[in-house]
C-alpha positions in Angstrom: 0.0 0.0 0.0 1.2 3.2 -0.9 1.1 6.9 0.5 1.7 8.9 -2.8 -1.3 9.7 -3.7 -2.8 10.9 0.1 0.7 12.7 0.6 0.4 14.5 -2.9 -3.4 15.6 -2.0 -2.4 16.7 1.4 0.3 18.9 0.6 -0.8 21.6 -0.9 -3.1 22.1 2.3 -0.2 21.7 5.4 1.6 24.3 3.1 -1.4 27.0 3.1 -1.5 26.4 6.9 2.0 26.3 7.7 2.8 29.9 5.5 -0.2 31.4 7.5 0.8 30.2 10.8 4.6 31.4 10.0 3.0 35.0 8.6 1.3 35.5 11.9 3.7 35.0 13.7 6.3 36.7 11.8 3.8 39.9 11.5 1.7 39.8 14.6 3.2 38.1 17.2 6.6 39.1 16.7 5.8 42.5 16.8 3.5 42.4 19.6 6.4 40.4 21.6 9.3 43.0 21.0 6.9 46.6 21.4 6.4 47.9 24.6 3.3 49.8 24.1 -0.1 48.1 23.9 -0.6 47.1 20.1 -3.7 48.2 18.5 -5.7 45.5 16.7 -4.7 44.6 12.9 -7.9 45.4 10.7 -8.9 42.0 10.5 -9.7 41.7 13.7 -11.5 45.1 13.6 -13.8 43.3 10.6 -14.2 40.6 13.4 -15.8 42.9 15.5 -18.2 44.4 13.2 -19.1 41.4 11.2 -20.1 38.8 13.5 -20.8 36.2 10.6 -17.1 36.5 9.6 -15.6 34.8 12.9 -16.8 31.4 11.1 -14.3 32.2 8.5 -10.8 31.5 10.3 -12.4 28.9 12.9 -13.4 26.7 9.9 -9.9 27.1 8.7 -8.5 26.0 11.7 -11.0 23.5 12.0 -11.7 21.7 9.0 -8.7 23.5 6.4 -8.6 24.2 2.9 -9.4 20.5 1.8 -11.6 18.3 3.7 -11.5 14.9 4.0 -14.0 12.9 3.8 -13.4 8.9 4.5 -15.2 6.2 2.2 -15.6 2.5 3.7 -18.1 0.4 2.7 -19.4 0.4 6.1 -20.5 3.8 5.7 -21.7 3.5 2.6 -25.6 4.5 2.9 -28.1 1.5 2.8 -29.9 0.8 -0.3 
């Protein structure tokens, strides 16, 4: 049995999250680490705020990703 395939399928996803998590903290946590004034909030967060249905954006990210999977046994295969 071989990987290939899942690995192929799965890598364009760990990438997306990996750059995002390495942009935050290269942008946002860094620089709220090394000031020593209280940061103000970036404008996403701002959008956050005001948008309420917009939250369900980044949590579903985080959640689920870019690509779901979805697992197909036959012993969840619906009944006929």
């Amino acid at each position: 049995m071989t990987f290939a395939p899942f690995q192929e399928r799965r890598t364009l996803p760990v990438r997306f999250t990996q750059w995002v998590q390495l942009t935050i903290q290269k942008r946002i946590i860094s620089r709220v680490l090394g000031s020593q004034r209280r940061p103000k909030p970036p404008l996403m967060f701002k959008l956050l705020k005001i948008f309420p249905a917009l939250r369900r954006v980044p949590a579903r990210l985080v959640g689920v990703g870019i690509r779901p999977e979805h697992v197909h046994t036959p012993e969840a295969a619906p009944l006929a």
